[in-house]
C-alpha positions as CSV (number, residue, x, y, z in Angstrom):
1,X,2.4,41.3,-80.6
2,X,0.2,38.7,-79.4
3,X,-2.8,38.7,-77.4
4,X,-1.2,37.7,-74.7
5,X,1.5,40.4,-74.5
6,X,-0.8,42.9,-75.1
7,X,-3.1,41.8,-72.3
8,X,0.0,42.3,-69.8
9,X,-0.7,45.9,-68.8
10,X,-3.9,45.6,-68.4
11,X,-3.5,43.1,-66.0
12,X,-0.9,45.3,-64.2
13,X,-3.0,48.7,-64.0
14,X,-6.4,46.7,-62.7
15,X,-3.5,45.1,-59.9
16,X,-2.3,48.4,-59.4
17,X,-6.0,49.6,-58.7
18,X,-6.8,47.3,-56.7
19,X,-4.1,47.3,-54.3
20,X,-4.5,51.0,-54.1
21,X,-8.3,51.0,-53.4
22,X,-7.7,47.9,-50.7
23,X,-4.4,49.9,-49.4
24,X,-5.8,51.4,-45.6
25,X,-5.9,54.8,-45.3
26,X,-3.6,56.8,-43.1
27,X,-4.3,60.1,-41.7
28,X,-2.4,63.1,-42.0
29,X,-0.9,64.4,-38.9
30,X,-0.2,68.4,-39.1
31,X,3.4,69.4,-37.7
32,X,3.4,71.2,-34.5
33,X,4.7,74.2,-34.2
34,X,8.1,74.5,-32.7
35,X,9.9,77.2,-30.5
36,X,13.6,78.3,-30.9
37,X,15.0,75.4,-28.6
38,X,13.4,73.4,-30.4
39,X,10.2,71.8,-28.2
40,X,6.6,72.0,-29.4
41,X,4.3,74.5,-28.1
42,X,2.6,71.6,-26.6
43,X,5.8,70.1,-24.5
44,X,6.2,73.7,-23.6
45,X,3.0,74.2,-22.1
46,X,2.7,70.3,-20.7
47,X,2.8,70.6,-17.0
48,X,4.0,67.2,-15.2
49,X,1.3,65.4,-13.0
50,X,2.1,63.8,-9.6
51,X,2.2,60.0,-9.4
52,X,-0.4,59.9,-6.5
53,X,-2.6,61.7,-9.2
54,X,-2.1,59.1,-11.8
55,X,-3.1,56.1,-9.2
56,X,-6.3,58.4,-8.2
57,X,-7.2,58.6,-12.1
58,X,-6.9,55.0,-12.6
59,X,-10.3,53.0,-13.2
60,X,-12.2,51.1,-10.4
61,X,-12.7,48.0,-11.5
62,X,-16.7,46.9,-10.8
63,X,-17.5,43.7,-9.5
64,X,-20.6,42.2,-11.1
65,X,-23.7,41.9,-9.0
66,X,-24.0,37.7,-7.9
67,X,-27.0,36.3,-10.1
68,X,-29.8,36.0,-7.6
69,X,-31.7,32.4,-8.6
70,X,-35.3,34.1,-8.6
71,X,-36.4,30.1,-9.1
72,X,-39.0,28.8,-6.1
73,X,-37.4,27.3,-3.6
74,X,-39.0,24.0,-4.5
75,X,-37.5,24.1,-8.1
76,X,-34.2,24.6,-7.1
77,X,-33.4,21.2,-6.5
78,X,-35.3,20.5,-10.1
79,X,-32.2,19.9,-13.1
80,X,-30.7,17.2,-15.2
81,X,-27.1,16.8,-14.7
82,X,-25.8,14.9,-18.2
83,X,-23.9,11.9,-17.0
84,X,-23.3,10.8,-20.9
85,X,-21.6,7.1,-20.3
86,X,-22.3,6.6,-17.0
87,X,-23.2,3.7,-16.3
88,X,-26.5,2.6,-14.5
89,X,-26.7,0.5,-11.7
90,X,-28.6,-2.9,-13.6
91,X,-28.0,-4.8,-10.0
92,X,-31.3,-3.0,-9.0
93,X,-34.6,-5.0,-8.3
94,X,-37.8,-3.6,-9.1
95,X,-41.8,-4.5,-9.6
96,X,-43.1,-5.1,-13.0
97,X,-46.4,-4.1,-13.9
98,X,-47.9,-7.8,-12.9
99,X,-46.2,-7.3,-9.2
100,X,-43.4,-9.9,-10.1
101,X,-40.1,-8.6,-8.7
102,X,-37.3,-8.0,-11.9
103,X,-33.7,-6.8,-12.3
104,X,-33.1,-3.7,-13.9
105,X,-30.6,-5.4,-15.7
106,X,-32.9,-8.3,-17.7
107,X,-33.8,-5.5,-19.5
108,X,-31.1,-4.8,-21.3
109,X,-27.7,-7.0,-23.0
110,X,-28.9,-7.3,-26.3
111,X,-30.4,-4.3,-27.5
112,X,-30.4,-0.4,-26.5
113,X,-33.3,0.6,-24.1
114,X,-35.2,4.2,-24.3
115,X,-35.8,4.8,-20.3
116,X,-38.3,7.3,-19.1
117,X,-38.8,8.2,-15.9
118,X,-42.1,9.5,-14.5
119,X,-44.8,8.6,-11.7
120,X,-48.3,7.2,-12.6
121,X,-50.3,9.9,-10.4
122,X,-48.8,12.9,-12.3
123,X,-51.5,15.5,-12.9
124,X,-49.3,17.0,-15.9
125,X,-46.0,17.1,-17.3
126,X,-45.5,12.9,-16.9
127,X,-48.4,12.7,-19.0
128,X,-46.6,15.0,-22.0
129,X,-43.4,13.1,-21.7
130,X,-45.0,10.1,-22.3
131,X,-47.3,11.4,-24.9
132,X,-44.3,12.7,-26.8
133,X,-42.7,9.6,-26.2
134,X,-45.6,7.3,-27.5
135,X,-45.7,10.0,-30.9
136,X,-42.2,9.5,-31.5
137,X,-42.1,6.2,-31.6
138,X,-45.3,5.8,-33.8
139,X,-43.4,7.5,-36.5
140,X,-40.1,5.6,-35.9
141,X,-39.8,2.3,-38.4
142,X,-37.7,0.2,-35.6
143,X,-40.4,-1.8,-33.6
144,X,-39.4,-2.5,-30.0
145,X,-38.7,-5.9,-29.4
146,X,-36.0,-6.0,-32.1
147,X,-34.3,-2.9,-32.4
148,X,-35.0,-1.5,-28.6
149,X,-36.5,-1.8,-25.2
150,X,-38.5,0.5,-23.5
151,X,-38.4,0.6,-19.6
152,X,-40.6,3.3,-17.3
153,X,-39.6,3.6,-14.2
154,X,-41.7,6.0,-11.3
155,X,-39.9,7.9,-9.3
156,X,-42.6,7.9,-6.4
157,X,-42.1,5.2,-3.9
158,X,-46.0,5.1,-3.2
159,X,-47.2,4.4,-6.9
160,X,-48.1,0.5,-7.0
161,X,-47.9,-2.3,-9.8
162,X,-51.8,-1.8,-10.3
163,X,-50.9,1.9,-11.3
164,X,-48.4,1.2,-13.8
165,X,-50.9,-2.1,-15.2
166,X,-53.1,1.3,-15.7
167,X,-50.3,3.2,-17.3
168,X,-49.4,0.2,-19.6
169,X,-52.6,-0.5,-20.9
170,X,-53.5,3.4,-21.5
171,X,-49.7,3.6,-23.6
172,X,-50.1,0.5,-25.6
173,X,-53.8,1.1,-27.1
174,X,-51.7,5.0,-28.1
175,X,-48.9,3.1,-29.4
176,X,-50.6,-0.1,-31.1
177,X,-47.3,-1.5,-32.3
178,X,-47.0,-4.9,-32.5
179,X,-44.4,-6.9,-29.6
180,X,-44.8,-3.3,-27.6
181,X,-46.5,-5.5,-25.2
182,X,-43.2,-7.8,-24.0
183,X,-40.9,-4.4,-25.0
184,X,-42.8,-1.8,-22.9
185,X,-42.4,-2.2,-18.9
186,X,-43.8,0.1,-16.6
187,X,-41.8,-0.5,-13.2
188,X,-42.3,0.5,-9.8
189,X,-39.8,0.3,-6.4
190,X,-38.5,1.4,-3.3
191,X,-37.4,4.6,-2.2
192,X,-33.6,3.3,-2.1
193,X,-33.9,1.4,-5.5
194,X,-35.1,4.9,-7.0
195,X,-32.5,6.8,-5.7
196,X,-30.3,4.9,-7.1
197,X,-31.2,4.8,-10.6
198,X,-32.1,8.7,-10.5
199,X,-28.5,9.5,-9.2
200,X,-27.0,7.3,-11.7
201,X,-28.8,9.1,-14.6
202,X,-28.5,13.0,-12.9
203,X,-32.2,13.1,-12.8
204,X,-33.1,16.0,-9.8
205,X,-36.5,16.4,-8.6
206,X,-38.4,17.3,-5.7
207,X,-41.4,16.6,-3.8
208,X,-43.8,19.8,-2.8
209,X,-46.0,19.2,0.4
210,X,-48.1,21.9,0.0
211,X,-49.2,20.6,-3.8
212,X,-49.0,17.1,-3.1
213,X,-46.4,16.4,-6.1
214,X,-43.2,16.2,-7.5
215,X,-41.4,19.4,-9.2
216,X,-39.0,17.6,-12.0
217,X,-37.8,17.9,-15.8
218,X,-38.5,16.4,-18.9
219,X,-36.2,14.1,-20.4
220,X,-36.5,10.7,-22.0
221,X,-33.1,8.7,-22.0
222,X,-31.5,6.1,-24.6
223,X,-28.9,3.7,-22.9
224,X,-26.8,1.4,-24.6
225,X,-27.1,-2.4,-24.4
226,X,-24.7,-2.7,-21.1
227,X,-26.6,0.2,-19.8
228,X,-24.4,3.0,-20.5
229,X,-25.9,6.3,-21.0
230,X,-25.5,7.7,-24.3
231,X,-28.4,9.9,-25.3
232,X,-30.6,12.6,-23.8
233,X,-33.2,13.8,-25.4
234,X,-35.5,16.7,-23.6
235,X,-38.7,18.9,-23.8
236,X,-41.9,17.1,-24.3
237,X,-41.6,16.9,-27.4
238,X,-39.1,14.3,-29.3
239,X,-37.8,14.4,-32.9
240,X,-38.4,10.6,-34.5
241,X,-35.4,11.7,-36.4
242,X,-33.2,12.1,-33.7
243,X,-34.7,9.1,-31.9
244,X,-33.4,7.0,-34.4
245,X,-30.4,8.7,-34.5
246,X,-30.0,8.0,-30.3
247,X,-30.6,4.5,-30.6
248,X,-28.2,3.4,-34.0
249,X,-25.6,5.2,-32.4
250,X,-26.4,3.6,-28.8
251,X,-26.2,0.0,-30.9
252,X,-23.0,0.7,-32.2
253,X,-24.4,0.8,-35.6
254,X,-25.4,-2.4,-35.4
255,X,-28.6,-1.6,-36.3
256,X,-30.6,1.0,-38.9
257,X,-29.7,0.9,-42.8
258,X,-27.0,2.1,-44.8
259,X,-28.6,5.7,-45.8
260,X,-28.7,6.1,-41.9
261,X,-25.2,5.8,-41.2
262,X,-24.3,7.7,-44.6
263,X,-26.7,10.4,-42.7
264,X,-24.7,9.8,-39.0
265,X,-21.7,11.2,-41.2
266,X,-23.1,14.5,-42.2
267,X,-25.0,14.8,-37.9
268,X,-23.7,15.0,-34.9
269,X,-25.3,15.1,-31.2
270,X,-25.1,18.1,-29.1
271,X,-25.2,17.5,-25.4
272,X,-26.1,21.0,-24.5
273,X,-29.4,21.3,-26.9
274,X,-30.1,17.4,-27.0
275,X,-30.6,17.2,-30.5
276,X,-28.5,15.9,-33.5
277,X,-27.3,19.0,-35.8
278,X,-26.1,19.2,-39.3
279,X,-22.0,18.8,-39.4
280,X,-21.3,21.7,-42.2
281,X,-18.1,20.1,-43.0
282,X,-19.0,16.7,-43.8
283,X,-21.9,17.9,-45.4
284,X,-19.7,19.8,-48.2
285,X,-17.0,16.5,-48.0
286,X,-20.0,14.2,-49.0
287,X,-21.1,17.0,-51.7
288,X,-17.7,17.2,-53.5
289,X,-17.8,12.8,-53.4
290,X,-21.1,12.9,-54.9
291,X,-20.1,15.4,-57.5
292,X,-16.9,13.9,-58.4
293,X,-18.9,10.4,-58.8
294,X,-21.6,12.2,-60.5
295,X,-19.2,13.6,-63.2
296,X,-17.1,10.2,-63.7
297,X,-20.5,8.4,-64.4
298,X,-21.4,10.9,-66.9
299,X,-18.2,10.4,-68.6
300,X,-18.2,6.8,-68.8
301,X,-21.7,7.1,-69.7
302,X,-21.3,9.8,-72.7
303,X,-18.3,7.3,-73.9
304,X,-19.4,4.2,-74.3
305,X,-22.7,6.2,-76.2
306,X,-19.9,7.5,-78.9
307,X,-18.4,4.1,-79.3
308,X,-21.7,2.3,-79.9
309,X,-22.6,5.6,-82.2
310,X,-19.2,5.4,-84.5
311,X,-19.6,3.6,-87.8
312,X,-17.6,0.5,-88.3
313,X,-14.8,0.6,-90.0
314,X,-14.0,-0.1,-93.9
315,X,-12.2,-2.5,-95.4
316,X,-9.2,-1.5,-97.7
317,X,-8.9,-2.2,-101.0
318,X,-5.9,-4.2,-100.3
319,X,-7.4,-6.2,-97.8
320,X,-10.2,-7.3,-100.3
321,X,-7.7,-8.0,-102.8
322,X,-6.1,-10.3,-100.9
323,X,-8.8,-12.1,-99.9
């Protein structure tokens, strides 16, 4: 008998073991005990129940309570409403930070542009979005001017060119990359001009009398080259990572290297974090590619070692002879 053949009912008693140990269980149900006609004690003794009783017993369905918005009034108004490719007015005119009036849309046509939107006399969340900003981009590789444009915009009618000269000069010396001085405008406009750009881009805020401010997110914005929106990015706080991310996908790939958009295989952008996560799938897809190529390289590898490693052949004996 071979091993084989002997091996066969083995096999069958651990299947056989298995399927009774995975089988479910099923309880045992008692019989009831019958009278002589032939009815259970129970359907003997089972009394029937008005309808109008049954519709009593039947549940109440609850309504749930409206969610109150406990929010101050003033914060209310406050959101960002994702308007991914939208696109933004670039028709609008605005004042640079020299007081020379420019088009939204100069700024943008060849390469994609980070915006931020903020005003100069913000006592404290403008200056953390911008701070984050300037941190970000100190770690990313692209330098503005070549890979991006940044544009600031104030959403408060009152701030002035001088302000944003002020705001320019203070970001810059944080930043000190080189050509962030032509790539980094800090504009300021009118009230209609504002509203128009905010609206495009779903930025909500609010002005507060009694503090003398605006109530309004954080967000920072990357728009593509025809001034589309494609990224938002919020908090105060911005992963260079994903900033690089925003703005290769927001150039179409045209720009960042090839280990970046082998990366942009294995991430994807979520709208409702802001952040690019880790695709699982891909990630194991790109695994098995890399292991398969991994294995053929070894083979070829571990080949052409034992053909340089075999001795050459003899000559026969015939051979020499007739030589």
């Amino acid at each position: 008998m071979s091993r084989r053949e002997r091996a066969r009912p083995v096999i069958a008693l651990v299947v056989l073991a298995w399927t009774i140990a995975a089988a479910p269980a099923r309880p045992v149900v008692a019989a009831e005990p019958s009278n002589a006609s032939g009815e259970t004690i129970d359907d003997a003794r089972r009394v029937p129940v008005p309808a109008e009783a049954i519709d009593d017993a039947r549940p109440v369905p609850v309504r749930a309570a409206p969610i109150e918005d406990t929010r101050p009034a003033a914060l209310r108004e406050v959101a960002i409403d994702q308007r991914l490719d939208a696109a933004v007015p670039l028709d609008l005119t605005f004042r640079d930070e020299s007081g020379a009036p420019v088009s939204l849309g100069q700024y943008f046509g060849s390469r994609p542009v980070i915006l931020s939107l903020a005003y100069y006399q913000c006592p404290m969340l403008c200056t953390l979005v911008l701070n984050g900003l300037v941190r970000a981009l100190r770690t990313l590789s692209f330098d503005p001017g070549h890979e991006f444009e940044i544009v600031t915009v104030s959403f408060d009618p009152r701030d002035t060119p001088e302000l944003a000269a002020k705001k320019k000069a203070t970001y810059l010396a944080e930043y000190n990359r080189a050509g962030a001085e032509r790539a980094w405008h800090f504009l300021t406009g009118d009230a209609d001009a504002i509203r128009r750009l905010t609206e495009a881009v779903g930025f909500r805020y609010t002005y507060v009398p009694e503090e003398k401010q605006f109530a309004h997110a954080a967000t920072i914005m990357v728009l593509t080259p025809d001034g589309h929106i494609s990224r938002y990015f919020f908090g105060v706080e911005y992963s260079a990572r994903d900033l690089r991310f925003g703005l290769i996908d927001a150039a179409a790939r045209k720009i960042g290297t090839a280990v970046d958009h082998l990366l942009l295989y294995c991430y994807r952008y979520d709208p409702a974090t802001g952040r690019y996560g880790a695709i699982t799938m891909n990630m194991v897809r790109g695994g098995g590619v890399l292991t398969v190529i991994g294995l053929a390289s070894f083979i070829i590898v571990m080949r052409r070692r034992e053909t340089q490693a075999a001795p050459p052949r003899s000559v026969s004996l015939r051979a020499v002879r007739k030589g």
